[in-house]
C-alpha positions as CSV (number, residue, x, y, z in Angstrom):
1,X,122.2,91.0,78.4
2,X,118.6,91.8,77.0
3,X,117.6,88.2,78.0
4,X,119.1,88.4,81.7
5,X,117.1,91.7,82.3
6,X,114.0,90.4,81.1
7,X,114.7,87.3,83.3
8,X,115.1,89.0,86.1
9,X,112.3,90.9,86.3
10,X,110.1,88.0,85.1
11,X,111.6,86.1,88.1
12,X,111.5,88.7,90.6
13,X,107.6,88.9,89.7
14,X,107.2,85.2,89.6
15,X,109.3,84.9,93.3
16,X,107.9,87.0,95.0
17,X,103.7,86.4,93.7
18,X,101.3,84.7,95.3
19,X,101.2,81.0,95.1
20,X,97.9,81.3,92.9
21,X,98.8,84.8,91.5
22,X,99.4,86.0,87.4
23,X,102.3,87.7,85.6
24,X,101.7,89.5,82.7
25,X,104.0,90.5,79.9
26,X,103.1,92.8,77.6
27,X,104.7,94.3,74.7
28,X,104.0,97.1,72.4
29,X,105.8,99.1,69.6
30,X,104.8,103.0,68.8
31,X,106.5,105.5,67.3
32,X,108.4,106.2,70.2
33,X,110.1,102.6,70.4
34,X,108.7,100.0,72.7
35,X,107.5,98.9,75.8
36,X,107.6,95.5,77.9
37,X,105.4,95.3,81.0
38,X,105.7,92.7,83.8
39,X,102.7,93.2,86.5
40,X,101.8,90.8,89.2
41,X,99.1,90.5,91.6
42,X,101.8,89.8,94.8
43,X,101.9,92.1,97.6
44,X,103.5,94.7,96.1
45,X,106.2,96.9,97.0
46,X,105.1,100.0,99.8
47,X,105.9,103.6,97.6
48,X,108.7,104.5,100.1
49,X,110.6,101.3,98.4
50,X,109.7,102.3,94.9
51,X,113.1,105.1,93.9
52,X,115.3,102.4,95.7
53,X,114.4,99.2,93.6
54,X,117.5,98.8,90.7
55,X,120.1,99.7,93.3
56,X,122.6,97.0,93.9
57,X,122.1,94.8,96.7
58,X,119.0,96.7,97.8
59,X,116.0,94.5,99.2
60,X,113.5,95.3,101.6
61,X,112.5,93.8,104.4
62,X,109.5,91.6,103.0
63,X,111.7,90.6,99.9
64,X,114.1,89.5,103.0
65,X,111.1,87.4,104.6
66,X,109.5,86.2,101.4
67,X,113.1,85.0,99.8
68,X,115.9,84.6,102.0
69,X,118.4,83.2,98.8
70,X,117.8,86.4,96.9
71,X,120.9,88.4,97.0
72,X,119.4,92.1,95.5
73,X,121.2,92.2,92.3
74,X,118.6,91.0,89.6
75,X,117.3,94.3,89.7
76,X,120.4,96.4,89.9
77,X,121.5,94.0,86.7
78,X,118.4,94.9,85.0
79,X,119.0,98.7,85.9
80,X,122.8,98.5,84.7
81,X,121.5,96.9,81.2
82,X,118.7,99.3,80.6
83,X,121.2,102.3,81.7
84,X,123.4,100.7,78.9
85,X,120.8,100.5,76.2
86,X,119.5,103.9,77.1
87,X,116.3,102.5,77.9
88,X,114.1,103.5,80.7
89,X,113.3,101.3,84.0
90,X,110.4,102.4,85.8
91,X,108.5,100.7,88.9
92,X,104.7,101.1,89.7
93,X,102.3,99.9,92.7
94,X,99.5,98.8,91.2
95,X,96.2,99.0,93.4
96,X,95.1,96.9,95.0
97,X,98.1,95.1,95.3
98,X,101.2,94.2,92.7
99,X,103.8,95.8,91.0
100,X,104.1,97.3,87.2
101,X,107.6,97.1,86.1
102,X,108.5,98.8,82.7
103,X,111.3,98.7,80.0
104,X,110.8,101.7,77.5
105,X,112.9,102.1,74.8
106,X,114.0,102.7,70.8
């Protein structure tokens, strides 16, 4: 399941990126547990968006444009596994354009 969320996001970033665009993973261990990061430089995701992403079957209208396969549940099954784990799933804009997503947990 760990694998699949990871994918997901990893995916999502790679999908919907630029053509000559980065992902970045990072991971670190503190006290507190962990953390993986995914950012991308892609076109990001506009803050009203943000609270929705993780919700089954959501996309918004450029996800619709930029992939018309994607069906809006790589997200929600990445939500459902970190829910399960008790880990946290946060998304972040990042200026001037991409998207932080993060995993936190112990």
């Amino acid at each position: 399941m760990v694998e699949q969320a990871l994918t997901n996001v990893l995916q999502n970033a790679i999908i919907h990126g630029e053509g000559d665009g980065a992902v970045e993973v990072t991971l670190r261990g503190d006290d507190d547990g962990f953390v993986v990061e995914v950012l991308d430089d892609g076109p990001g995701v506009p803050p009203e968006h943000l609270p929705r992403l993780g919700e089954r079957a959501y996309r918004s209208d450029d996800a619709r444009v930029r992939d018309p396969k994607g069906s809006g549940l790589g997200l929600a099954i990445t939500s459902e596994v970190c829910d399960r784990f008790g880990w946290a799933l946060s998304f972040e804009a990042r200026e001037p354009r991409g998207l932080r997503v993060a995993i936190r947990g112990r």
